[in-house]
C-alpha positions in Angstrom: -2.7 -91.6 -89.7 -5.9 -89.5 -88.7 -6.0 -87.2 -91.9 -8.3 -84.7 -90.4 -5.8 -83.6 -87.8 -4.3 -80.4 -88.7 -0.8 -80.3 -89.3 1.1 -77.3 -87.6 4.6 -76.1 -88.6 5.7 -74.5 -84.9 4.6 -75.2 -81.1 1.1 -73.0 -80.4 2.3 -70.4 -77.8 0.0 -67.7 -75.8 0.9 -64.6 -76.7 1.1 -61.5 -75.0 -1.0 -58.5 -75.9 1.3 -56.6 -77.8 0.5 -52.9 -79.8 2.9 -52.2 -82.4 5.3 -51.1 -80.1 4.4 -51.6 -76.7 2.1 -53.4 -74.6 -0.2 -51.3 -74.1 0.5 -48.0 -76.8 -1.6 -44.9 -77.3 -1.6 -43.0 -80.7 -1.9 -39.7 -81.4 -2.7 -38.0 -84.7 -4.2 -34.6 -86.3 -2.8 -32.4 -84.7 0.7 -30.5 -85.6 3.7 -32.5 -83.9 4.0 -29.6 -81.4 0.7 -29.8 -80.2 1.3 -33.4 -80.0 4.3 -33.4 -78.3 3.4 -30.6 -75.6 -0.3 -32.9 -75.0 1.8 -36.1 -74.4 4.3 -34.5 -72.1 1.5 -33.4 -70.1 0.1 -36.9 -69.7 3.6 -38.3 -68.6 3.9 -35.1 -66.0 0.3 -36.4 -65.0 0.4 -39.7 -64.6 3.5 -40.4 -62.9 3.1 -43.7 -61.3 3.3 -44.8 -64.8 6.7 -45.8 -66.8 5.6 -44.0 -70.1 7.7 -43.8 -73.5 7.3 -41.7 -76.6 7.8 -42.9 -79.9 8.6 -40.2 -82.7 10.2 -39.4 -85.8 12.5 -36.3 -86.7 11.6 -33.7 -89.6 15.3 -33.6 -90.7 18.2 -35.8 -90.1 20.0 -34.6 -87.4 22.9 -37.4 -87.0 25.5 -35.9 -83.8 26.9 -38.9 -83.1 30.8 -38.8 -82.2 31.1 -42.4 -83.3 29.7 -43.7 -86.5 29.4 -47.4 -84.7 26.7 -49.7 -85.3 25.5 -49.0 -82.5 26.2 -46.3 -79.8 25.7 -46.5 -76.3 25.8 -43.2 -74.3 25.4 -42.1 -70.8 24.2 -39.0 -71.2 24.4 -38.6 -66.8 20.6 -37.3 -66.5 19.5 -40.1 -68.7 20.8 -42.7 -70.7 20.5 -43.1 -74.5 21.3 -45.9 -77.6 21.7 -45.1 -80.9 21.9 -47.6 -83.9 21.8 -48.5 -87.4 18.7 -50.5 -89.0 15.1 -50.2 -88.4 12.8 -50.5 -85.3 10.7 -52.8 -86.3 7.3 -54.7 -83.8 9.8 -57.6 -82.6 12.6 -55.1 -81.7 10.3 -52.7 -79.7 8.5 -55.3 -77.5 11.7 -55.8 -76.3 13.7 -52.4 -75.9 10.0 -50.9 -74.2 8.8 -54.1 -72.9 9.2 -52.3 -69.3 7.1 -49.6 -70.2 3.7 -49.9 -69.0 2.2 -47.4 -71.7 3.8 -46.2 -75.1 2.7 -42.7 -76.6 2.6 -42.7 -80.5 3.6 -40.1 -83.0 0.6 -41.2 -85.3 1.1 -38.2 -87.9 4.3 -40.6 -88.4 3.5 -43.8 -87.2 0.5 -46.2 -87.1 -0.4 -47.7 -83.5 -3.3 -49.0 -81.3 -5.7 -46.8 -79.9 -5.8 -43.4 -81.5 -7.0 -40.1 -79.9 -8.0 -38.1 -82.7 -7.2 -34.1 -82.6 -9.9 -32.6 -84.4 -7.7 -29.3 -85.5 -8.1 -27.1 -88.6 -4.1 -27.2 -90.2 -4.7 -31.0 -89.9 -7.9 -31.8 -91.7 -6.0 -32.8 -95.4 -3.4 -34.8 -93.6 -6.1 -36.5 -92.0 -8.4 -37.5 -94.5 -4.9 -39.1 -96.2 -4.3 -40.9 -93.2 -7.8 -42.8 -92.7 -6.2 -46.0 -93.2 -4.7 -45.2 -89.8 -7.7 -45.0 -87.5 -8.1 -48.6 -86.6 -9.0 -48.4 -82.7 -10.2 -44.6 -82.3 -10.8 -44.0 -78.5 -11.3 -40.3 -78.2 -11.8 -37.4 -80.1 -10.6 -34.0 -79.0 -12.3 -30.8 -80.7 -9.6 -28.0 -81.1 -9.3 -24.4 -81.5 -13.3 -23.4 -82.0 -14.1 -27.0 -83.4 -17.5 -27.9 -82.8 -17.8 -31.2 -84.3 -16.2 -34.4 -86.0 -15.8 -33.5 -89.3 -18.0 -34.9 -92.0 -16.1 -38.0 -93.2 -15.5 -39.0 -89.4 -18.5 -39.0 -88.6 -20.3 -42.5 -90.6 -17.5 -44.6 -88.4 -17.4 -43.5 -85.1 -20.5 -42.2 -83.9 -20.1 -43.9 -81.1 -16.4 -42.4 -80.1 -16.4 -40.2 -77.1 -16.0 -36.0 -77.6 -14.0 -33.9 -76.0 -13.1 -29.9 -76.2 -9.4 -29.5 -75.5 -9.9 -27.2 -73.1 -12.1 -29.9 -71.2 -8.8 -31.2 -69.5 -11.3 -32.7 -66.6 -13.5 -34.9 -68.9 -9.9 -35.9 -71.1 -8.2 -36.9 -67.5 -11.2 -39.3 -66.2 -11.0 -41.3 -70.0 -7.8 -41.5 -69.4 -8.2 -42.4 -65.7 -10.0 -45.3 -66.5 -8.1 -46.4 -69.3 -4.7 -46.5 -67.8 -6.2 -48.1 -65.1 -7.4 -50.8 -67.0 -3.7 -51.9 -67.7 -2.7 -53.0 -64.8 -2.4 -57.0 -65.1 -4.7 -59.2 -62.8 -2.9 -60.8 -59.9 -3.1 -65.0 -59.5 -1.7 -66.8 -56.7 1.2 -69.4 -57.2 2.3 -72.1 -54.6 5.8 -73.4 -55.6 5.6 -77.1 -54.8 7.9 -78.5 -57.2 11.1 -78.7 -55.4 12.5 -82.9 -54.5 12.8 -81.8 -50.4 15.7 -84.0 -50.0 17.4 -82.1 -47.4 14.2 -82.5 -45.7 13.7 -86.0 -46.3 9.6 -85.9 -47.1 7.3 -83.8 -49.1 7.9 -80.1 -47.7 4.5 -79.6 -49.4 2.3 -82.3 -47.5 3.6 -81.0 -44.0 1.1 -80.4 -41.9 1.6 -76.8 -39.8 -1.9 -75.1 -39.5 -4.0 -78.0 -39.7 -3.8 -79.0 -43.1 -0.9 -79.7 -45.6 1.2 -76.9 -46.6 0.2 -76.8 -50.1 -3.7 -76.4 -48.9 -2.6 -73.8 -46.3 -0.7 -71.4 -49.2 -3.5 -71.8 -51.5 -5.9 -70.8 -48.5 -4.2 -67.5 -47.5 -4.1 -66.3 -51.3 -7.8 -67.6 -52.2 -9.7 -64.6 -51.2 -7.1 -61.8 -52.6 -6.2 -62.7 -56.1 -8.4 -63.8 -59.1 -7.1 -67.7 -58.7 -4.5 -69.5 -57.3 -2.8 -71.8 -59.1 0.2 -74.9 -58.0 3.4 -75.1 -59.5 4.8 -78.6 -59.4 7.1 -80.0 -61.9 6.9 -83.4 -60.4 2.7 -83.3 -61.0 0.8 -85.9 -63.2 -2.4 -84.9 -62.6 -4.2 -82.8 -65.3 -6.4 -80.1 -63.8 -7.1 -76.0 -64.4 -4.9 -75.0 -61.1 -2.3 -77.4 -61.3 0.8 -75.8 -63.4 3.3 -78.6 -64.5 6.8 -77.0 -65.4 7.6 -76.7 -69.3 10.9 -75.0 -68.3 12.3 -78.1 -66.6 15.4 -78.7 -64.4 15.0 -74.9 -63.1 13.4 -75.2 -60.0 11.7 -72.1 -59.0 12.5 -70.2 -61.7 11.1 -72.6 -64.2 7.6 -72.6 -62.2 7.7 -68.5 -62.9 8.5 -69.1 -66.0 5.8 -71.7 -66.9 3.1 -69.9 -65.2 4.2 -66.8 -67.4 4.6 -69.1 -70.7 0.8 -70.4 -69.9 -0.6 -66.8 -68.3 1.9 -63.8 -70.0 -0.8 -61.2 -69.2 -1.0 -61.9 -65.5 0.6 -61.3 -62.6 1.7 -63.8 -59.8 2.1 -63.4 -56.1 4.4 -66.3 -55.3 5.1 -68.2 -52.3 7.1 -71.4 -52.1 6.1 -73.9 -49.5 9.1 -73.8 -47.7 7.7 -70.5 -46.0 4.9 -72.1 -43.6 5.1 -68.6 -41.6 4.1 -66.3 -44.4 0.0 -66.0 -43.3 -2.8 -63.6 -45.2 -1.6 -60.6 -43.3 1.8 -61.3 -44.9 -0.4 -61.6 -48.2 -2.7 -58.5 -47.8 0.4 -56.5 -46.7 2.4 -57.8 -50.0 -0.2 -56.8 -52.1 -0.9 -53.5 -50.5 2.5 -52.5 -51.5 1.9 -53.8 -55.0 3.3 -51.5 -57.7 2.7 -52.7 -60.8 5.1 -50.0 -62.7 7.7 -52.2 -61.6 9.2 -55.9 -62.7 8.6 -57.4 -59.2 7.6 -56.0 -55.5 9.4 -57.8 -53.1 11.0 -57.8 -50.0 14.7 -57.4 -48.9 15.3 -60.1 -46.8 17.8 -59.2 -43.7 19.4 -62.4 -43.6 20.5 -62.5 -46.5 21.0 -58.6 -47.6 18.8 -59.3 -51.3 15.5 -59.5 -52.5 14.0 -63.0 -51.7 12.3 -63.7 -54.6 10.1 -66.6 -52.9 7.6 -64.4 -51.3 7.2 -61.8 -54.2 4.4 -60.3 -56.8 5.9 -60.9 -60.3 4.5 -58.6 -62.7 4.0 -59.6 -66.5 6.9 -57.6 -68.1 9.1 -59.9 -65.7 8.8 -62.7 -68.4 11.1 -61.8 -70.8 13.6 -60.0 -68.1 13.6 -63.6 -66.8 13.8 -65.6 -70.4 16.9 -62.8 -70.9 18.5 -63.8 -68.1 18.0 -67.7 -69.1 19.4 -67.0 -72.4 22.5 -65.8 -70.5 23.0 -68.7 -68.5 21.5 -67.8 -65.5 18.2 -69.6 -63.5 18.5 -67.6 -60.2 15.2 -65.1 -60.0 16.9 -63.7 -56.9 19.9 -62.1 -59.4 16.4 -61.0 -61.5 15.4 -59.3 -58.7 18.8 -57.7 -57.7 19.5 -56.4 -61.3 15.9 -55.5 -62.6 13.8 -51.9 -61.5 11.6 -53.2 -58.6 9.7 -52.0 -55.4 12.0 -53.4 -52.8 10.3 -53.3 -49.6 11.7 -53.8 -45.8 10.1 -56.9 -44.2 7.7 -55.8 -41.2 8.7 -59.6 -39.7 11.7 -61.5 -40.2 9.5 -64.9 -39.4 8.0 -64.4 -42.6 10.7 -65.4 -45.0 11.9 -68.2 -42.3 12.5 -71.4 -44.4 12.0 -75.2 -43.2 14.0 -76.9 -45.6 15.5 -79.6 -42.7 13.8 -81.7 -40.1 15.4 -79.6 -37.6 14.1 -75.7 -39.2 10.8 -77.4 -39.2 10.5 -78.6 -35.5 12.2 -74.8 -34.8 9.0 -73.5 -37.0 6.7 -75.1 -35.1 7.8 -74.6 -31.8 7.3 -70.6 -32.9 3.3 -72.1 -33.8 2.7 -74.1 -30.7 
């Protein structure tokens, strides 16, 4: 036994970026809970196109529930709301706001990532108690006649931006850019993994554009996403782009779900081989209509009245939406699709999502290319 190899306890996983609470979180602190409150509802009035949350505490208890269960699910008819016993700690947030892509933080309560300091004058004591807080500072905001970062601020973070509070232009282009920085990078991934029995040879070594299949999807992706990478459960071969399935037996869905267990912080436009009439201006159209707020962007696909999830952008939130629905015995990501918040978009050509999955849909296919 080699006695310089180092013994691990559990499998090494990639982990997602995680704050505290969400995946990407935003904290808040010294300033009077009011202040902070009517600030972070501006932002969320703002920037709509984001799914933001708001994690806070309450001064007082103020327990109205009408059943002392352990725990309470109400529907509230404008919104929807859960209330329960026991704590809220990192592992139960990631998942109840793991579809939010930004989480606001109470920091006069709670510690969280990136802070935006409020330099205001009924918070300075609380502050200075609260140091221990100011991990990641991003921003300062001068309030109410401040001129400057106070005194013991100012050894630290020299280097952190300054803004007035009535400078609402210069705050909205920090925060511009940084919300904009969120959004996950898109990679390409050609399902090749399935056995093509029905069709009785490699569906991913036909040849319809000149070249095999596999080749052709990688080609229409190359030049509008970071990378393109193969999923193929059946693969050997050890190389950067090839994917081999870790979630096996599941078909398609295991490909998602290994390219998310190896990549959780990036996004996949996926197209199975099966679809040799999805081109690049199925692809650029795809991923114009890209909204990354939501779990997937897809299209609804006529024949079938669903989403086909096939032909779809998965975004990185999707990956424990879909492990959830594994847990619960299910392996179809087209029931993801159906039951999950995404862009659903009507299908500018029906030849797109035309599948050759028998000798006879093939030679149909490529009569249509001839």
């Amino acid at each position: 036994m080699n006695k310089n190899i180092k013994h691990t306890k559990h499998t090494s996983l990639i982990k997602p970026y995680h704050g505290i609470y969400g995946r990407r979180e935003w904290t808040f602190i010294g300033a009077p809970c009011d202040v902070i409150h009517t600030y972070c509802n501006a932002l969320i009035n703002t920037y709509t196109q984001y799914k933001m949350s708001f994690v806070d505490a309450a001064h007082q208890s103020d327990d109205q529930r009408k059943v002392n269960s352990a725990l309470n699910y109400v529907d509230n008819i404008s919104h929807n709301t859960l209330e329960w016993e026991g704590g809220f700690d990192t592992y139960k947030a990631h998942s109840v706001l793991n579809e939010q892509d930004i989480v606001l933080v109470n920091g006069n309560h709670f510690k969280g990532n990136n802070q935006i300091v409020f330099i205001h004058p009924k918070k300075k004591k609380s502050l200075q108690k609260k140091l221990d807080r100011l991990t990641s500072v991003r921003l300062f905001i001068l309030c109410e006649g401040e001129e400057k970062i106070w005194d013991f601020l100012e050894a630290g973070y020299s280097e952190v931006p300054v803004a007035k509070f009535e400078n609402k232009e210069e705050q909205h282009s920090f925060f511009n850019g940084e919300f904009a920085a969120t959004i996950a990078p898109l990679c390409g991934l050609a399902l090749v993994g399935g056995k093509s029995t029905r069709m009785g040879e490699d569906k991913s070594q036909l040849d319809y554009h000149g070249l095999p299949q596999k080749e052709y999807v990688k080609k229409i992706m190359a030049s509008h996403v970071d990378m393109v990478y193969i999923s193929d459960a059946r693969s050997k071969e050890k190389s950067n782009e090839v994917l081999v399935d870790t979630f096996t037996g599941l078909g398609p869905f295991g490909g998602i779900l290994s390219a998310f267990r190896r990549f959780p912080e990036r996004a996949f436009l996926v197209i199975a081989c099966d679809l040799p009439l999805v081109n690049e201006e199925a692809v650029q159209y795809l991923i114009s209509k890209r909204n990354p707020s939501k779990v997937a962007t897809t299209f609804l696909n006529p024949q079938t009245g669903f989403a086909d999830p096939l032909f779809t952008i998965w975004e990185p939130k999707s990956y424990l939406i879909l492990l959830q629905f594994l847990v619960q015995g299910y392996a179809c990501p087209r029931k993801v699709l159906i039951n999950s918040d995404v862009e659903l978009l009507d299908l500018p050509n029906e030849n797109w999502l035309r599948n050759a999955n028998t000798p006879e849909e093939r030679s149909a296919i490529e009569k249509l290319l001839a």
